[in-house]
N, CA, C and O atoms as a DFTB+ gen file, in Angstrom:
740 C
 N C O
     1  1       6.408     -16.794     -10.928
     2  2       6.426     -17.342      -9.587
     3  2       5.250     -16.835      -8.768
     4  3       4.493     -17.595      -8.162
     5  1       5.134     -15.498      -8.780
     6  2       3.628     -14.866      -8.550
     7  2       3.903     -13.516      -7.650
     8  3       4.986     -12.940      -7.537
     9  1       2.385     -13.077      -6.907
    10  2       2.566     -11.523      -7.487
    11  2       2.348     -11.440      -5.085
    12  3       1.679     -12.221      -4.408
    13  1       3.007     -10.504      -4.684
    14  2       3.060     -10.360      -3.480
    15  2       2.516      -9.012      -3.480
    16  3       3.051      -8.245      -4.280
    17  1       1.012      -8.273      -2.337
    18  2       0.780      -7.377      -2.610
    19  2       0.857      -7.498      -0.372
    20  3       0.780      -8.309       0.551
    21  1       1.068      -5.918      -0.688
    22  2       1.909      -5.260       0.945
    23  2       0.599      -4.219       1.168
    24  3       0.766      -3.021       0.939
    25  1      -0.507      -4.642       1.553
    26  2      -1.322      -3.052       2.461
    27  2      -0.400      -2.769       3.604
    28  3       0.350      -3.649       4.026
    29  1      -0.435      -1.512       4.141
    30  2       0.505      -1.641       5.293
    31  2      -0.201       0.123       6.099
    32  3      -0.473       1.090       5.388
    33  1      -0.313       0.122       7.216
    34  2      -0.346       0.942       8.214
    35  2       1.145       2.103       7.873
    36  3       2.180       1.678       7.358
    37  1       0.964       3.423       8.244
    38  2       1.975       4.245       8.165
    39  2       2.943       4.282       9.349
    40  3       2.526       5.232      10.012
    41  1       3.718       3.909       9.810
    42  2       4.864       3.630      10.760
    43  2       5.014       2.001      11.346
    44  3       5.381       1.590      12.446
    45  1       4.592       1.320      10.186
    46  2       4.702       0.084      10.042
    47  2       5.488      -1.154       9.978
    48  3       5.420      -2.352      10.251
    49  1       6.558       0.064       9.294
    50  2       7.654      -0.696       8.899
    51  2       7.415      -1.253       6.983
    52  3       8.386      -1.451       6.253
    53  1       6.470      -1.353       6.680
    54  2       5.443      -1.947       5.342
    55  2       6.312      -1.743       4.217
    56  3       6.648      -2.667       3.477
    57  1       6.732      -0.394       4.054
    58  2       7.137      -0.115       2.782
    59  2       9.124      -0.528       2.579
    60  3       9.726      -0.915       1.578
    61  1       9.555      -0.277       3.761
    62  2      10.650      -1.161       3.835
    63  2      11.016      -2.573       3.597
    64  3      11.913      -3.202       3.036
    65  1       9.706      -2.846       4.404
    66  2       9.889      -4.627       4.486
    67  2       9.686      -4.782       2.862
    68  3      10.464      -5.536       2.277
    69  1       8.542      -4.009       2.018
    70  2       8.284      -4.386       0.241
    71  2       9.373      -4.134      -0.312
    72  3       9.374      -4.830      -1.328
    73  1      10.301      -3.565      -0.264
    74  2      11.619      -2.959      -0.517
    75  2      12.600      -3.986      -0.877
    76  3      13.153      -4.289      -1.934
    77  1      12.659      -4.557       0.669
    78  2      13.541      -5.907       1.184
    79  2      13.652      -6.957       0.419
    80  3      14.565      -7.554      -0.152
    81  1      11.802      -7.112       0.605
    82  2      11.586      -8.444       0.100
    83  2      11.620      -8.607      -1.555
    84  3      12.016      -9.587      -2.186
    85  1      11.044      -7.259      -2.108
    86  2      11.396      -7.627      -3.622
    87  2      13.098      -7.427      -4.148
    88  3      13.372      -7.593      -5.336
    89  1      13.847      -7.171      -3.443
    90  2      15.166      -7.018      -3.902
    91  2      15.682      -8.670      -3.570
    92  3      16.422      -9.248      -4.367
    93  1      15.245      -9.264      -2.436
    94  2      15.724     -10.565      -1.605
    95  2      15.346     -11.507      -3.091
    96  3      16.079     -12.279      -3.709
    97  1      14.033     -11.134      -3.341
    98  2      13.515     -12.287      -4.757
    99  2      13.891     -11.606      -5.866
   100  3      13.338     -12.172      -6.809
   101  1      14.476     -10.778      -6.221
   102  2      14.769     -10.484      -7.574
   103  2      13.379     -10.139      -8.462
   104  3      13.357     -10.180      -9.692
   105  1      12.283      -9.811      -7.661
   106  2      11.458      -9.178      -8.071
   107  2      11.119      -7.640      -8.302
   108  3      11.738      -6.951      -7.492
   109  1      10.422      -6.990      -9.058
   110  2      10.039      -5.752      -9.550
   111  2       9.263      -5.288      -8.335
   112  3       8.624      -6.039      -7.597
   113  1       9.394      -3.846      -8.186
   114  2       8.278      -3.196      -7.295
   115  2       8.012      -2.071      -7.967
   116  3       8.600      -1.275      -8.699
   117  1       6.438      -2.322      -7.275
   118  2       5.275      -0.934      -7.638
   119  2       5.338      -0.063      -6.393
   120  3       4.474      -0.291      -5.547
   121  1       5.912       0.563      -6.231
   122  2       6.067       1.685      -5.171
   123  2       4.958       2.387      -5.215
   124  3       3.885       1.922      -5.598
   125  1       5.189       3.913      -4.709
   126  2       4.631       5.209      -5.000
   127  2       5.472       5.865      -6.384
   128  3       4.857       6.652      -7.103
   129  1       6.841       5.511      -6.695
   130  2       7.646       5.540      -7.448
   131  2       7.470       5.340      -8.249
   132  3       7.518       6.250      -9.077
   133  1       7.157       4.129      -8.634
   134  2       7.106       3.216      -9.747
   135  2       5.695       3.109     -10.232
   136  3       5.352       2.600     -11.299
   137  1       5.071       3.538      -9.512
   138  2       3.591       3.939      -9.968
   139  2       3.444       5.315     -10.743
   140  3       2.686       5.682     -11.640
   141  1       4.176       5.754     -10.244
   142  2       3.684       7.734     -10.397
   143  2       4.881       7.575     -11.971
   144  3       4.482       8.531     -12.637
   145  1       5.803       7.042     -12.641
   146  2       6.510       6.728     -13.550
   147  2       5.692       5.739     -14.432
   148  3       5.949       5.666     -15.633
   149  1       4.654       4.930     -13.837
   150  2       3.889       3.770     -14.828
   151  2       2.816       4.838     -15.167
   152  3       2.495       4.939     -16.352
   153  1       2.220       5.659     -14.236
   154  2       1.313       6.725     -14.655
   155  2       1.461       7.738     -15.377
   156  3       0.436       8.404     -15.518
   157  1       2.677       8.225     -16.064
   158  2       2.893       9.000     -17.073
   159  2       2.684       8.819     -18.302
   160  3       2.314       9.669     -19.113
   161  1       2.941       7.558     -18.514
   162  2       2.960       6.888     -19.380
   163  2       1.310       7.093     -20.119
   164  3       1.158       7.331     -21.317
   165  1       0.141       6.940     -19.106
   166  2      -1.090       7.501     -19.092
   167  2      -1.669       8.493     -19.269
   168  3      -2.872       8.536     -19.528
   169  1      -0.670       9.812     -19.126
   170  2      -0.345      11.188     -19.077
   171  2      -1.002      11.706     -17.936
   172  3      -1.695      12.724     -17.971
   173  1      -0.806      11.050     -16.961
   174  2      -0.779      11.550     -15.369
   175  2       0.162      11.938     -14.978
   176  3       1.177      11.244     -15.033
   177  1       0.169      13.295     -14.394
   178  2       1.498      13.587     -14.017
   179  2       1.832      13.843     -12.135
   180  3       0.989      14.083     -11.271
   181  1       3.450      13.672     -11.953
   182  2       2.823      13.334     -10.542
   183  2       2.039      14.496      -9.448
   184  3       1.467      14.063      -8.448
   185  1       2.065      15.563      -9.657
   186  2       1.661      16.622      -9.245
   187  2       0.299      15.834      -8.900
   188  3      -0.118      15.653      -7.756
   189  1      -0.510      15.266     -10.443
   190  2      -2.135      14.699     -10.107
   191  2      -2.281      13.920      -9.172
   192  3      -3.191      13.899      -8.342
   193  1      -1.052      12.993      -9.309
   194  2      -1.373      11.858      -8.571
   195  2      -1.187      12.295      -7.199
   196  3      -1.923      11.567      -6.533
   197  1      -0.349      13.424      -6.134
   198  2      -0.332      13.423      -5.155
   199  2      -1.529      13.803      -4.774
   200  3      -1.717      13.641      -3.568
   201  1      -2.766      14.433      -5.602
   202  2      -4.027      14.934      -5.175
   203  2      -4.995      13.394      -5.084
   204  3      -6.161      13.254      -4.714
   205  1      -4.264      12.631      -5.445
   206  2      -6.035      11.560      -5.291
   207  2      -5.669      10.383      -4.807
   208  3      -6.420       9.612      -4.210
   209  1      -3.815      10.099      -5.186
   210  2      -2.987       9.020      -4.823
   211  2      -3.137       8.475      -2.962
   212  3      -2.497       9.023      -2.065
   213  1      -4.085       7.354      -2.751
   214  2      -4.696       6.805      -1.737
   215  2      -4.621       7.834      -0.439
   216  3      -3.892       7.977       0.543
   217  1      -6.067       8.614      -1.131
   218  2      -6.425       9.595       0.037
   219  2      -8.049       9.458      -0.486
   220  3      -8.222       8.681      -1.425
   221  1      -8.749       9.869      -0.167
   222  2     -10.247      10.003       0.086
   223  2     -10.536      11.574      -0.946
   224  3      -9.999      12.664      -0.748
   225  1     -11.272      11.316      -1.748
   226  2     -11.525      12.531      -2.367
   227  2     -12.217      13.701      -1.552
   228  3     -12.822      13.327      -0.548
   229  1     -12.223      14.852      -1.786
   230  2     -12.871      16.168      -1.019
   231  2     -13.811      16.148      -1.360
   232  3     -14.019      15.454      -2.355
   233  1     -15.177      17.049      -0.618
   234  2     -16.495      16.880      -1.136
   235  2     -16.392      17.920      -2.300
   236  3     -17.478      17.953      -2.879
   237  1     -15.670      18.608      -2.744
   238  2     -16.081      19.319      -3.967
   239  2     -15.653      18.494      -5.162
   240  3     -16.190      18.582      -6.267
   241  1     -14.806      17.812      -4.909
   242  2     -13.740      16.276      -5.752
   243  2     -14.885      14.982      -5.938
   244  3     -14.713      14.009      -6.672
   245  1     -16.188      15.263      -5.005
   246  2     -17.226      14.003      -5.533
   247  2     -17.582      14.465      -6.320
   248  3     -17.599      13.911      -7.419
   249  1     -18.120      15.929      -6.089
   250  2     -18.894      16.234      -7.225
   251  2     -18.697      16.265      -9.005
   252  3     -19.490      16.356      -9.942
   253  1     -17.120      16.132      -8.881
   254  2     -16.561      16.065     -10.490
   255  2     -15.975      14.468     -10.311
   256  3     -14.789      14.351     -10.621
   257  1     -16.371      13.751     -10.045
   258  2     -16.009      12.400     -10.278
   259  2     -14.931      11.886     -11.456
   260  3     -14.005      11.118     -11.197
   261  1     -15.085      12.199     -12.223
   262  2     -13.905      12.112     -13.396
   263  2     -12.658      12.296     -12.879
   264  3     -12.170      11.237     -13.276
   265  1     -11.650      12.911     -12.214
   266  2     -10.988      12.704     -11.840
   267  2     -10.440      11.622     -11.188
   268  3      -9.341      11.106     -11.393
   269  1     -11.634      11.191     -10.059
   270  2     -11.478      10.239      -9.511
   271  2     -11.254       8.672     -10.092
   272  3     -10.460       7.760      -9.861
   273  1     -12.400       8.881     -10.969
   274  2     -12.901       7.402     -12.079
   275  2     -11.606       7.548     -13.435
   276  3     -11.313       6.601     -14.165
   277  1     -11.198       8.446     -13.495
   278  2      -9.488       8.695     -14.486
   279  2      -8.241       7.709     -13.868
   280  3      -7.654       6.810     -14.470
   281  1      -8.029       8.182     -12.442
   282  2      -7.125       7.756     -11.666
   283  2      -6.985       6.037     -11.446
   284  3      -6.061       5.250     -11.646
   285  1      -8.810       5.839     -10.776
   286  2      -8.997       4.430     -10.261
   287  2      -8.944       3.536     -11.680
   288  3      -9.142       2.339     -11.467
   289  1      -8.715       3.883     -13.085
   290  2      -8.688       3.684     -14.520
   291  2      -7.388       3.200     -14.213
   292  3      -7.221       2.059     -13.782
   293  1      -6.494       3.966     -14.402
   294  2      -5.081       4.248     -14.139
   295  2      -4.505       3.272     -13.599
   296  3      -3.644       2.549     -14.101
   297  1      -5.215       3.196     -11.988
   298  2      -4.582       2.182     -10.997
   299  2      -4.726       1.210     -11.330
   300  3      -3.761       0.453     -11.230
   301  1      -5.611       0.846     -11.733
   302  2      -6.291      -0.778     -12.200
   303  2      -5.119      -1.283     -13.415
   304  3      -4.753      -2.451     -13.549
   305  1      -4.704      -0.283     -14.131
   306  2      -4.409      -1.266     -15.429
   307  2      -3.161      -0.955     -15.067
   308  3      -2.298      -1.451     -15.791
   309  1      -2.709      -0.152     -13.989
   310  2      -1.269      -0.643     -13.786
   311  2      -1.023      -1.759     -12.809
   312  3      -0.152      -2.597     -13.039
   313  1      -1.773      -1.794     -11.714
   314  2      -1.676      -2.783     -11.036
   315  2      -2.092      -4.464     -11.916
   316  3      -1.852      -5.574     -11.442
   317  1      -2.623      -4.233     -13.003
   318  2      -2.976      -5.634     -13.549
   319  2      -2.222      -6.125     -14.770
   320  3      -2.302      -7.196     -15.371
   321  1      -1.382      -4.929     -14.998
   322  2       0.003      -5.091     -16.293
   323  2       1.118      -5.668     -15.157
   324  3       1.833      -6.607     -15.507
   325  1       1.273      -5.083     -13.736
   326  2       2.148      -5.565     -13.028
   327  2       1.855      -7.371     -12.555
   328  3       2.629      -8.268     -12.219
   329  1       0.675      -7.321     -12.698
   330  2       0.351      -8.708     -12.247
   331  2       0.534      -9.928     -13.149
   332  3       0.868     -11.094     -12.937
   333  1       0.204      -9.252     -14.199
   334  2       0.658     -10.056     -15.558
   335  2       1.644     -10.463     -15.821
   336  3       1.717     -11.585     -16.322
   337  1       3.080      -9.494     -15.515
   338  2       4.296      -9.509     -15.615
   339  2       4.403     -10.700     -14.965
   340  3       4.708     -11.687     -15.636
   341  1       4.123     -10.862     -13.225
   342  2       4.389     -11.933     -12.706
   343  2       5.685     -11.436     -11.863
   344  3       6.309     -10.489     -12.343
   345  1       6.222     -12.108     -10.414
   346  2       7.068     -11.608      -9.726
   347  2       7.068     -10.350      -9.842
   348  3       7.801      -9.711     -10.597
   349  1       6.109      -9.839      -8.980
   350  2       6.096      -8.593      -8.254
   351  2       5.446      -8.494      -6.823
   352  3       4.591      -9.159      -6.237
   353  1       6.351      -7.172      -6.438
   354  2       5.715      -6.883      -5.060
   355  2       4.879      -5.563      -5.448
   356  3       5.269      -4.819      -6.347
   357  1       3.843      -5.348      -4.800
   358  2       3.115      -3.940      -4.788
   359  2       2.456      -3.543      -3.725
   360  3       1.446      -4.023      -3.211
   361  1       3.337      -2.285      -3.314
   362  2       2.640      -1.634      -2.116
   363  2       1.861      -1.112      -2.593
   364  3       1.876      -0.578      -3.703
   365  1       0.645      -1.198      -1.483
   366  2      -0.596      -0.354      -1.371
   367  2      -1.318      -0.540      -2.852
   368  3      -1.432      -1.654      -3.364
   369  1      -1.773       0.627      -3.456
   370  2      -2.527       1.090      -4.755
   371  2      -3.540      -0.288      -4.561
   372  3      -3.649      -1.146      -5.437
   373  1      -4.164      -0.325      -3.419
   374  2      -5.700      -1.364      -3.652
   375  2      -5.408      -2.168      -4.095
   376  3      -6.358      -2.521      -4.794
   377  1      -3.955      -3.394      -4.298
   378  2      -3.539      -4.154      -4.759
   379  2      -4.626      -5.346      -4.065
   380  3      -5.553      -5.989      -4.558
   381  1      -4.205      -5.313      -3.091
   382  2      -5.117      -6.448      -2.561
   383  2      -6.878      -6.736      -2.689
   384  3      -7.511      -7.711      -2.283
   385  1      -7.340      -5.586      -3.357
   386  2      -8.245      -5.520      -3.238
   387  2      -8.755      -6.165      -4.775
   388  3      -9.554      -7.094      -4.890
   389  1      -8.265      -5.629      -5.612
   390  2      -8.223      -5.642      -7.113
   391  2      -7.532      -6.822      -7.176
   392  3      -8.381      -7.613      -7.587
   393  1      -6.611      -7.364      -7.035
   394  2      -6.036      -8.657      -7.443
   395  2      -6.855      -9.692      -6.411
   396  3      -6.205     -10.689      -6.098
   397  1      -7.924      -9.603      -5.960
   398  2      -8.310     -10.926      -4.798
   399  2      -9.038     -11.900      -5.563
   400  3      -9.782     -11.585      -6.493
   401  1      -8.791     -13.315      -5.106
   402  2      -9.195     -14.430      -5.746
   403  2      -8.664     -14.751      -6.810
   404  3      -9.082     -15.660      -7.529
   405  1      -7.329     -13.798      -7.129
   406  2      -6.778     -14.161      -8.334
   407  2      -5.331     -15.440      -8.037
   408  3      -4.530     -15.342      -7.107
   409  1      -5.327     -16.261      -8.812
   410  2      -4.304     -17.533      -8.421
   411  2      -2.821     -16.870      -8.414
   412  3      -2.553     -16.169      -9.389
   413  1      -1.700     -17.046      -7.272
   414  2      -0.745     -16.963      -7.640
   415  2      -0.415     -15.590      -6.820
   416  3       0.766     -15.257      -6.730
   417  1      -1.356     -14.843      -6.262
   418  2      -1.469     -13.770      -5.940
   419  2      -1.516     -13.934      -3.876
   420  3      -2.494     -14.272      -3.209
   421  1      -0.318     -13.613      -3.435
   422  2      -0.638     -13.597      -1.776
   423  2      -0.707     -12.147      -1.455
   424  3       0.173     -11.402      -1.887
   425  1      -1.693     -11.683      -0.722
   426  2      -2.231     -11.307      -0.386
   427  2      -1.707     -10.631       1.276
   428  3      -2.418     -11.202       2.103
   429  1      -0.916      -9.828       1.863
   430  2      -0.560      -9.698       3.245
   431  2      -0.870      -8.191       3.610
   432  3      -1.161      -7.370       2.740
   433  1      -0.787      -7.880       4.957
   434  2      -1.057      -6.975       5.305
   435  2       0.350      -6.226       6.670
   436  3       0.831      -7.061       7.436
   437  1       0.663      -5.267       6.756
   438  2       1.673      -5.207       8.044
   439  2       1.245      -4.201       8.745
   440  3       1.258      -3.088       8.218
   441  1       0.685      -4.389      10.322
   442  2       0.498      -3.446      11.195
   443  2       1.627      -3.325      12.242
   444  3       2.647      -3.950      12.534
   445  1       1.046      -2.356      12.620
   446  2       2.098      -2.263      13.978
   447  2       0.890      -1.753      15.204
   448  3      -0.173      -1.370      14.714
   449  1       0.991      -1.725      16.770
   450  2       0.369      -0.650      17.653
   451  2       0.954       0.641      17.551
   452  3       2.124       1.022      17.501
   453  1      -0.185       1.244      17.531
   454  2      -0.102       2.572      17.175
   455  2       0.941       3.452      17.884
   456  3       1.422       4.351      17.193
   457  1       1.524       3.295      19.622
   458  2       2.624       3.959      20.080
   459  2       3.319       3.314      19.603
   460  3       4.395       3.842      19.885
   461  1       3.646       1.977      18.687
   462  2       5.006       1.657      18.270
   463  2       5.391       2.512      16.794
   464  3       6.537       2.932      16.632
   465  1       4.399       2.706      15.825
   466  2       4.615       3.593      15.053
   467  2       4.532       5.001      15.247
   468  3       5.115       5.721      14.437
   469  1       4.093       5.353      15.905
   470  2       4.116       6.717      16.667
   471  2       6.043       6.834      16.658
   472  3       6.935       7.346      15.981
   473  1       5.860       5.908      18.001
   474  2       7.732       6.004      17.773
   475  2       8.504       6.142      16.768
   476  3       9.488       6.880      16.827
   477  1       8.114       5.304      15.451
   478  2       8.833       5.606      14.775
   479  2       8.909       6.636      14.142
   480  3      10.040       7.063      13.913
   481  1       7.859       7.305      13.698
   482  2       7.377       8.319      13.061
   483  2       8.059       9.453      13.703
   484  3       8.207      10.487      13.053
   485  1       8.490       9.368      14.911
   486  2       9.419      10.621      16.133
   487  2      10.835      10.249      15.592
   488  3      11.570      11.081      15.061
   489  1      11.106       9.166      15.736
   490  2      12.587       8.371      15.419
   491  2      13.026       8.915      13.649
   492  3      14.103       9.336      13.227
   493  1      12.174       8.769      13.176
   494  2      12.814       8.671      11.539
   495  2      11.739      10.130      11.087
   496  3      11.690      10.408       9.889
   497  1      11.387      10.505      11.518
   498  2      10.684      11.723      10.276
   499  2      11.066      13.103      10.998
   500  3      10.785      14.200      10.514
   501  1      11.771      12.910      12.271
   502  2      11.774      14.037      13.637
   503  2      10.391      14.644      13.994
   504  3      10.508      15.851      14.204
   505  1       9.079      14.180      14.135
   506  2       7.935      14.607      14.276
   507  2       8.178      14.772      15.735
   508  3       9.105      14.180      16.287
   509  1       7.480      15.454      16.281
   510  2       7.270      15.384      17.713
   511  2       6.234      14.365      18.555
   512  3       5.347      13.949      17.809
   513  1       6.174      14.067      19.378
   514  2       5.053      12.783      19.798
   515  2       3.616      13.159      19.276
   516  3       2.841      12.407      18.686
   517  1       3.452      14.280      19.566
   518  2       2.039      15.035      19.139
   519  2       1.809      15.311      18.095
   520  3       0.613      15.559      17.948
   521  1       2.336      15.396      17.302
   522  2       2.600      15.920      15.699
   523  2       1.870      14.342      15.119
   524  3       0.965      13.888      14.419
   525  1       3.064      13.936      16.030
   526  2       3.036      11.950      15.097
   527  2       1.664      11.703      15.416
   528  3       0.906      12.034      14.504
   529  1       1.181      11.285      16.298
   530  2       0.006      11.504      16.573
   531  2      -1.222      11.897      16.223
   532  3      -2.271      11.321      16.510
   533  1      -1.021      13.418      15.260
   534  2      -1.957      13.645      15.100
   535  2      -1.792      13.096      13.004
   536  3      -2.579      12.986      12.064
   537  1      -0.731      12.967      13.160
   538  2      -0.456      12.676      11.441
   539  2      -1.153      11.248      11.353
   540  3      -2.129      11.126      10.613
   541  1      -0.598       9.976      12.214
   542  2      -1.159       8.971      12.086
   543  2      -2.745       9.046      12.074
   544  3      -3.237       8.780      10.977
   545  1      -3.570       9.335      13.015
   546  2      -4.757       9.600      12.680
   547  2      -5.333      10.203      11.383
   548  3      -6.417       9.936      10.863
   549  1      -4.498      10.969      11.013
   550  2      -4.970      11.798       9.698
   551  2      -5.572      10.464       8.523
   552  3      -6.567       9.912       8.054
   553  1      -3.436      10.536       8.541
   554  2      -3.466       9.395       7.589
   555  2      -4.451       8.044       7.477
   556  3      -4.911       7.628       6.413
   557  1      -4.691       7.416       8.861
   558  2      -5.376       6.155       8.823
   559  2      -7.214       6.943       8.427
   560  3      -8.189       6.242       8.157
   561  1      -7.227       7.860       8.474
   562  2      -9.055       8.333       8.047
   563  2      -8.390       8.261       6.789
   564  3      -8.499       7.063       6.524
   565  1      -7.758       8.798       5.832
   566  2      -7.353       8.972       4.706
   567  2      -7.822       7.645       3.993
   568  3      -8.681       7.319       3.173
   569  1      -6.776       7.018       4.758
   570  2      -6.991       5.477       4.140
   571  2      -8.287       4.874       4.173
   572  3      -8.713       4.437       3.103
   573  1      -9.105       4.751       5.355
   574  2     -10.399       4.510       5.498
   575  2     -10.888       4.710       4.514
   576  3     -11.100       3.882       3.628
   577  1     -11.214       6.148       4.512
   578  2     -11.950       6.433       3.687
   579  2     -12.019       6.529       1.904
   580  3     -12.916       6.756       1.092
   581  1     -10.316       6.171       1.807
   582  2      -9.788       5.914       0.540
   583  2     -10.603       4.398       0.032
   584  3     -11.463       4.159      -0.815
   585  1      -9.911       3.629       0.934
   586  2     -10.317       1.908       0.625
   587  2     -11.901       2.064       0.516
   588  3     -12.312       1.833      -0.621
   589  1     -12.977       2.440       1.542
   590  2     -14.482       2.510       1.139
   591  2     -14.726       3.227      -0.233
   592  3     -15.067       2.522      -1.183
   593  1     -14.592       4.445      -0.390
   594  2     -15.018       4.967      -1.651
   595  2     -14.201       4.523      -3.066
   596  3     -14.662       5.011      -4.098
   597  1     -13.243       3.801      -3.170
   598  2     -12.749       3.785      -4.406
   599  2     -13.003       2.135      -4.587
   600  3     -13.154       1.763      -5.751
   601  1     -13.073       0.939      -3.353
   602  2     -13.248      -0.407      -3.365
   603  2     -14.483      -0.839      -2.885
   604  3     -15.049      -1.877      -3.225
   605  1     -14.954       0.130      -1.948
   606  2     -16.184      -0.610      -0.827
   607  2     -16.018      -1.418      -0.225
   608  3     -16.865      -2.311      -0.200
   609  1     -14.640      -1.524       0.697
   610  2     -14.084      -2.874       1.799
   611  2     -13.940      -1.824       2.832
   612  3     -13.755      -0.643       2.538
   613  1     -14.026      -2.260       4.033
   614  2     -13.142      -1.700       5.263
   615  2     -11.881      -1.567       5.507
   616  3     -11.413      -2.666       5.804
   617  1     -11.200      -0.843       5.522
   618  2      -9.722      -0.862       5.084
   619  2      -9.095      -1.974       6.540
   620  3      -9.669      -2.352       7.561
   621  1      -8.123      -2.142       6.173
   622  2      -7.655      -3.018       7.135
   623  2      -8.369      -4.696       7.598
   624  3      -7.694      -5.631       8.030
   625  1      -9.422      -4.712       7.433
   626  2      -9.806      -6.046       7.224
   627  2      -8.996      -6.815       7.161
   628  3      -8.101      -6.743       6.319
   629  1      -9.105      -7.932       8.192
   630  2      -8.121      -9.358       8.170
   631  2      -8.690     -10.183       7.222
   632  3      -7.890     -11.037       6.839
   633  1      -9.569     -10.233       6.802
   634  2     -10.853     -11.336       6.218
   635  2      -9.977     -10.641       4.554
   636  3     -10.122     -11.506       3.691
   637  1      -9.447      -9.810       4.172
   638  2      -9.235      -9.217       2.880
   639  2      -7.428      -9.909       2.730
   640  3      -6.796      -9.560       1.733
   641  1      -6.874     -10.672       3.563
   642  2      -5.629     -10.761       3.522
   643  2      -5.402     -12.282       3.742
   644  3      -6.136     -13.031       4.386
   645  1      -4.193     -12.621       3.059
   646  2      -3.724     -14.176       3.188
   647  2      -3.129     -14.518       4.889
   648  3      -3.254     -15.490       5.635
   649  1      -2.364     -13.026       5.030
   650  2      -1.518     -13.080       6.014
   651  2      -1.690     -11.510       7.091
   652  3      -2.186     -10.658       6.353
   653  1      -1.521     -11.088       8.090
   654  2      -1.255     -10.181       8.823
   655  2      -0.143     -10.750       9.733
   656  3      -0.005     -11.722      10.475
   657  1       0.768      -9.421       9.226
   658  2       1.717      -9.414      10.465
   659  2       2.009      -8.100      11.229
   660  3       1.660      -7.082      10.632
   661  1       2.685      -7.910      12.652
   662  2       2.473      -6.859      13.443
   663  2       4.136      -6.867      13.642
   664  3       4.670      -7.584      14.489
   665  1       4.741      -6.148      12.926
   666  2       5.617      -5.080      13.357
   667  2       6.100      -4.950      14.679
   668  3       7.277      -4.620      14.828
   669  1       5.285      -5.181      15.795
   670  2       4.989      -4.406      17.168
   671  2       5.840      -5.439      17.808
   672  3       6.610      -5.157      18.726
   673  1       5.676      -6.877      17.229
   674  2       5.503      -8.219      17.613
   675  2       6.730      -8.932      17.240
   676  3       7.495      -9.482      18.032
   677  1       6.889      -8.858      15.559
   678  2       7.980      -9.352      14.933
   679  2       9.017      -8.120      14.646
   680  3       8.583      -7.001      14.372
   681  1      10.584      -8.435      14.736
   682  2      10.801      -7.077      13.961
   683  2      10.682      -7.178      11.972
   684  3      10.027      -7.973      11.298
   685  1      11.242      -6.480      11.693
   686  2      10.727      -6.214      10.528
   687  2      11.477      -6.893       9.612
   688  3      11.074      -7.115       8.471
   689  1      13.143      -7.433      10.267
   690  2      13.881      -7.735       9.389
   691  2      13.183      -9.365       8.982
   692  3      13.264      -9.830       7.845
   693  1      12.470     -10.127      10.203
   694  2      12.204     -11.260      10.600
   695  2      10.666     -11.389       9.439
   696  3      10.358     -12.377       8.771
   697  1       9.937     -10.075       9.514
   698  2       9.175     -10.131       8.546
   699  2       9.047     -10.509       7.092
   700  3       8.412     -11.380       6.497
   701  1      10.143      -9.235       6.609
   702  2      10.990      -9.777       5.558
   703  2      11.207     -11.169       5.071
   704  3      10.890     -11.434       3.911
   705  1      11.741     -12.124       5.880
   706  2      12.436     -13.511       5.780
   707  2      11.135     -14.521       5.774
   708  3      10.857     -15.570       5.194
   709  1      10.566     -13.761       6.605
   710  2       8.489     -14.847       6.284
   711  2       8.300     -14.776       4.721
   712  3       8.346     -15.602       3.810
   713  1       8.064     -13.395       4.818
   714  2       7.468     -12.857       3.672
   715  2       8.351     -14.350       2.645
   716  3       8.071     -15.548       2.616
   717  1       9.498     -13.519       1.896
   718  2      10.685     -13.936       0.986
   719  2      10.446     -15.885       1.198
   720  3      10.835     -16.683       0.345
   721  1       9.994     -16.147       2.034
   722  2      10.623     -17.686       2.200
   723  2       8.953     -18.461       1.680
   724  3       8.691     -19.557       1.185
   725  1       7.968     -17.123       2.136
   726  2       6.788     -17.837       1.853
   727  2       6.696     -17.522       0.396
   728  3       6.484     -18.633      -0.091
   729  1       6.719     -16.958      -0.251
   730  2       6.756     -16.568      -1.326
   731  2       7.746     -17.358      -2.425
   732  3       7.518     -17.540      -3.621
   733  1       8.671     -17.684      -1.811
   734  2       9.697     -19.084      -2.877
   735  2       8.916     -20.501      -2.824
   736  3       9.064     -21.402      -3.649
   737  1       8.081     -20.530      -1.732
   738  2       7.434     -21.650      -1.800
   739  2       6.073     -22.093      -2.796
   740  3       5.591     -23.223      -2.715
């Protein structure tokens, strides 16, 4: 039926809504889960993967590149065994980036404004406003700088996506039901 890939902002709502929607279609998901379990298989173990798993390598981490070029190995042929399969959702892992122009493949993205994930990030993780704050920033350089050095896109790019939706705007359950309804079609 074909392959649904979720970039998503951290207090987004993103990884829920991929959750939703592949249980709603009776489709498979590539989590962080289900990745770090497809990567063993590789003999990555997850300990490795929390060191390189969509974060930006350290400058002492350019200098041994192999690690890096091991991993982005890794990601690729799991994200393209998942694609093969057919009916799947996959958060994050540069899905969108690596599967683009491929048929069958939609392509979405989920943001939110940043005090609305802030909120949540206070609401569901007990961070403090300032904490959240300073985590979201972390995280979104992370990502930046993840998506440039391992793809060479601007992370977040609308021009890289079929669809963007905002969290901020829709709630999430309503997202979900886009998603799921566009996707049977």
């Amino acid at each position: 039926m074909g392959v649904l890939t979720i970039s998503r902002e951290l207090g987004s709502g993103g990884d829920a809504i991929g959750k939703k929607v592949a249980e709603e279609l009776s489709w498979e998901l590539l989590d962080i889960e289900g990745f770090a379990e497809a990567a063993r298989s590789y003999g990555y173990v997850r300990a490795e993967l929390e060191r390189v798993d969509e974060r930006s390598p350290g400058l002492v981490d350019r200098f041994f590149r192999d690690r890096q070029l091991v991993y982005l190995d890794i990601m690729r042929a799991i994200v393209y065994e998942c694609a093969l399969r057919d009916n799947y959702v996959i958060l994050g892992r540069g899905g969108n980036s690596l599967l683009s122009g491929i048929p069958g493949v939609f392509r979405s993205r989920i943001i939110a404004p940043e005090d609305v994930r802030q909120r949540r990030l206070v609401a569901n993780e007990g961070l403090s406003a300032s904490m959240a704050e300073e985590f979201l920033r972390h995280n979104d350089q992370e990502r930046k700088s993840y998506t440039r050095y391992f793809f060479n896109v601007r992370w977040g790019d609308p021009g890289g996506f079929d669809l963007v939706l905002n969290t901020g705007f829709f709630e999430e359950e309503a997202v979900g039901r886009m998603l799921v309804r566009l996707m049977k079609r």
